[in-house]
C-alpha positions as CSV (number, residue, x, y, z in Angstrom):
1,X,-30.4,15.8,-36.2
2,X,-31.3,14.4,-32.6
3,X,-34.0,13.2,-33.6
4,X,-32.5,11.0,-36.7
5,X,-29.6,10.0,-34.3
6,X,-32.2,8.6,-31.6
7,X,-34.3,6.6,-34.5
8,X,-30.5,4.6,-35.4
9,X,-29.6,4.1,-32.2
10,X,-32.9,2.2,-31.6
11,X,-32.9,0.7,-34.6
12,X,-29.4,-0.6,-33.3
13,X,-30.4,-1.7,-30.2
14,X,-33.4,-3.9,-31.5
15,X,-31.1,-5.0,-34.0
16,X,-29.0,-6.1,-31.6
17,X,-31.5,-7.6,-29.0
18,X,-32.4,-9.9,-31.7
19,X,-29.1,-11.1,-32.7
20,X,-28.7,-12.1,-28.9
21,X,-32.2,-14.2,-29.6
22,X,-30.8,-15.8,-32.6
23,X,-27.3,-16.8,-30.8
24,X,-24.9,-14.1,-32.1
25,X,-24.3,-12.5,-28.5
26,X,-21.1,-11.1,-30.0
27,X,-22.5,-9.1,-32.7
28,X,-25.9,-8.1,-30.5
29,X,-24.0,-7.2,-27.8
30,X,-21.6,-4.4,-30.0
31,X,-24.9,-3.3,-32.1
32,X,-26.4,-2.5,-28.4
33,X,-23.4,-0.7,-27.7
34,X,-23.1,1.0,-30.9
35,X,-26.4,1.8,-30.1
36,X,-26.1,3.6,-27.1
37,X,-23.2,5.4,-28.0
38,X,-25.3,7.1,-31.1
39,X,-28.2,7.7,-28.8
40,X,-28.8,11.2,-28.1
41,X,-30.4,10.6,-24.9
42,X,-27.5,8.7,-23.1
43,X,-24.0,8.8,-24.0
44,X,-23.5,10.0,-27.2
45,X,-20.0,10.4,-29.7
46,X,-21.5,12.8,-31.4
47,X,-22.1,15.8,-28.7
């Protein structure tokens, strides 16, 4: 389960990197949150 969790919080986060490239820094900057709250290895809203 950790492991699935960590592989959509970085899809997330490079998701959101490149929204912030394309000029959306509203949406990239809540996918990289989004991001790091699924991520097992930080903060996560699942544990």
């Amino acid at each position: 389960m950790a492991f699935i969790l960590w592989i959509i919080a970085v899809i997330l986060v490079v998701s959101g990197i490149v929204s912030l490239f394309r000029g959306q820094v509203m949406w990239g900057a809540a996918l990289i949150i989004i991001g790091l709250l699924v991520g097992p290895g930080g903060v996560s809203i699942f544990t």
